[in-house]
N, C-alpha and C positions, 0 to 999 in steps of 0.2 A: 909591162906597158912601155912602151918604145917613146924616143924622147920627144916624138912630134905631138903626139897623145899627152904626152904631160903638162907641154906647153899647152896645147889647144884648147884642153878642156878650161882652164883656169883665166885663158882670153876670152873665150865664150860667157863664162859665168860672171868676169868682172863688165864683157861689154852688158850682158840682161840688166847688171845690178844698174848699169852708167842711165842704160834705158828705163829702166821703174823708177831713176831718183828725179832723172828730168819729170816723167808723168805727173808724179807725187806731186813735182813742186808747181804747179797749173791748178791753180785756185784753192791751194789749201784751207782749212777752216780758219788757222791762224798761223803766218806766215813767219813770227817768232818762236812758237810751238816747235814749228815743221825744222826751223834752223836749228832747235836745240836736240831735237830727236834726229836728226840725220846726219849732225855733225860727226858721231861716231863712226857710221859707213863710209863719209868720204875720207875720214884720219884711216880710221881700218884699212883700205884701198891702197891709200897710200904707202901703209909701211908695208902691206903684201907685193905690193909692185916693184919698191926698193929692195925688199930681202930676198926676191923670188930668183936671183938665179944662186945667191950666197947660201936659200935656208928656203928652199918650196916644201911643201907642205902636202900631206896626204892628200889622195882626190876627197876620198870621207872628209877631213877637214872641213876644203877648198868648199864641199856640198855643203856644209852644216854653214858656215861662214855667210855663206849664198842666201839661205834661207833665213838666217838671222837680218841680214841686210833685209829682206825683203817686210820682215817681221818690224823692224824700225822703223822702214820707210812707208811704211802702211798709216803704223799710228802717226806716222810725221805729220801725214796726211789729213786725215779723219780728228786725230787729236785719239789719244785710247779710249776716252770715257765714252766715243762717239763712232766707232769703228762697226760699220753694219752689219756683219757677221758675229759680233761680239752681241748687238741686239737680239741677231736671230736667237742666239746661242742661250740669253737671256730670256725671249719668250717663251721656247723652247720647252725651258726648265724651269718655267717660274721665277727664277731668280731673282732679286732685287737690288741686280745693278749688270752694268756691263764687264763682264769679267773677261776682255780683251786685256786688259791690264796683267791681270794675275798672267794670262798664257804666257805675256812680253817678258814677264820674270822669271817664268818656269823654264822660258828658254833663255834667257841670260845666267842660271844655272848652268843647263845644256851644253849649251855650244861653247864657252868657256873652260868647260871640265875636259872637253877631246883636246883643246886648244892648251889647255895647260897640261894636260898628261904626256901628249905629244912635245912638247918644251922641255917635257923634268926627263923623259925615256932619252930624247935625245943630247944633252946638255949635260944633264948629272949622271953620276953612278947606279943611281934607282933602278931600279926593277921590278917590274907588275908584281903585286901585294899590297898588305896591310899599309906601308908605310906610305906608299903613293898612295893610293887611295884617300885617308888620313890628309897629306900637302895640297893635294887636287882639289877636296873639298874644303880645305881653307884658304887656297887662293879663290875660291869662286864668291865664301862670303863674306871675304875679306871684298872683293870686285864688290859685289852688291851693298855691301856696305858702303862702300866709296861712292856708289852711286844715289846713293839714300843721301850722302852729304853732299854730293851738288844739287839734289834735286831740293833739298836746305837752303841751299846757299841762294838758288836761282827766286826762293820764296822771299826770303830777307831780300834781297838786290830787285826783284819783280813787284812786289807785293801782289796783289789781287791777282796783277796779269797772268802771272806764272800757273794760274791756277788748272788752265789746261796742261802743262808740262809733270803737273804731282800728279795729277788723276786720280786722287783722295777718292773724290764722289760720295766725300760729305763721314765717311770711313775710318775714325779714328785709330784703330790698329792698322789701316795702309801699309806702313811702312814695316810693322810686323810680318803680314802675312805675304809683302812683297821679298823679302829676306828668305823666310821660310820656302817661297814657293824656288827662289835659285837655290837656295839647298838641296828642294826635292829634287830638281831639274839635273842637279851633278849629279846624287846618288846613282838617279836611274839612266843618266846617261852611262857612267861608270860601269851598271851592272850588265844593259842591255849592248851597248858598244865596243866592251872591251876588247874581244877576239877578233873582231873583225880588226878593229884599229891598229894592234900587233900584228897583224897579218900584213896589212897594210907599210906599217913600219916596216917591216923585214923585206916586203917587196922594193921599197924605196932606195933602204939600205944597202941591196945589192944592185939597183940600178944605178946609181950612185957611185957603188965600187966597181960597176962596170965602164961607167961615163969615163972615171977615172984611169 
């Protein structure tokens, strides 16, 4: 991939996200919600615009990354419990609740696990195996754990309010099967991503020592 290509793609993707976070914020359901849920895309942004010419990142990444933001900024929106495709998805199936929540988990497993496997291949001595695999899936639910603890915190400092940002929906193992679903979300991103993601990396890795 040639260096205009490298660059391009990754302006393209941050301006779409720039454009969906404006949209999103035009009469969200709850406008404190929407801050807490999209703060992460606008921090995200940031540190990939800072480290983007010291430490860029796969186009795979840069996609998963893309779609993640898009994934935030939706429920930013909507709020999860209330995300209309998350109803359809619920009529659909019978279901008895909106399980746009569980999806936002199972990719905050996902998109995490390329994003940390891509960190530890290029950083540490690691090597695709048992032992990465292993680190990958416990920085993802160590991340989702961390995020089970603000979304605690924002309950205690919120009360009632906050009660769109937990998107329980009345669900007392929530926060169990919010964990469990980023756990699934790294395993199978791990098993279905991997080759391509190495491939990836080596193509980078020799654009790189060609730049140089």
């Amino acid at each position: 991939m040639s260096c205009d290509k490298r660059v391009a793609e990754p302006l393209v993707l941050l301006g779409l996200t720039a454009v969906a976070l404006v949209v999103s914020g035009i009469g969200p359901y709850s406008r404190g919600t929407w801050y807490l849920e999209v703060a992460p895309v606008v921090i995200g942004a940031g540190v990939l615009v800072a480290t983007f010419r010291r430490f860029p990142l796969t186009p795979l990444l840069y996609r998963l990354l893309f779609l993640h933001a898009l994934v935030l900024i939706l429920g930013g929106h909507y709020t999860y419990a209330r995300v209309p495709v998350g109803f359809w998805v619920q009529d659909l199936f019978d279901l008895a609740r909106n399980h746009y929540d569980r999806f936002g988990h199972f990719v905050q497993g996902f998109v995490p696990a390329v994003l940390a496997r891509e960190v530890l291949l290029r950083r540490t001595p690691l090597r695709p195996g048992g032992w990465l695999s292993v680190l990958v899936t416990s920085v993802c639910l160590a991340f989702s754990a961390c995020y089970e603890m603000l979304e605690w915190l924002s309950a205690v400092l919120g009360g009632e309010a906050a009660g769109d940002f937990l998107g329980t929906q009345g669900d007392v193992w929530d926060t169990q099967w919010d964990m469990f679903m980023a756990l699934l979300g790294a395993v199978v991103a791990q098993l279905v991503l991997a080759r391509l993601h190495d491939r990836q990396l080596a193509r980078l890795g020799g654009a790189r020592r060609a730049d140089g």
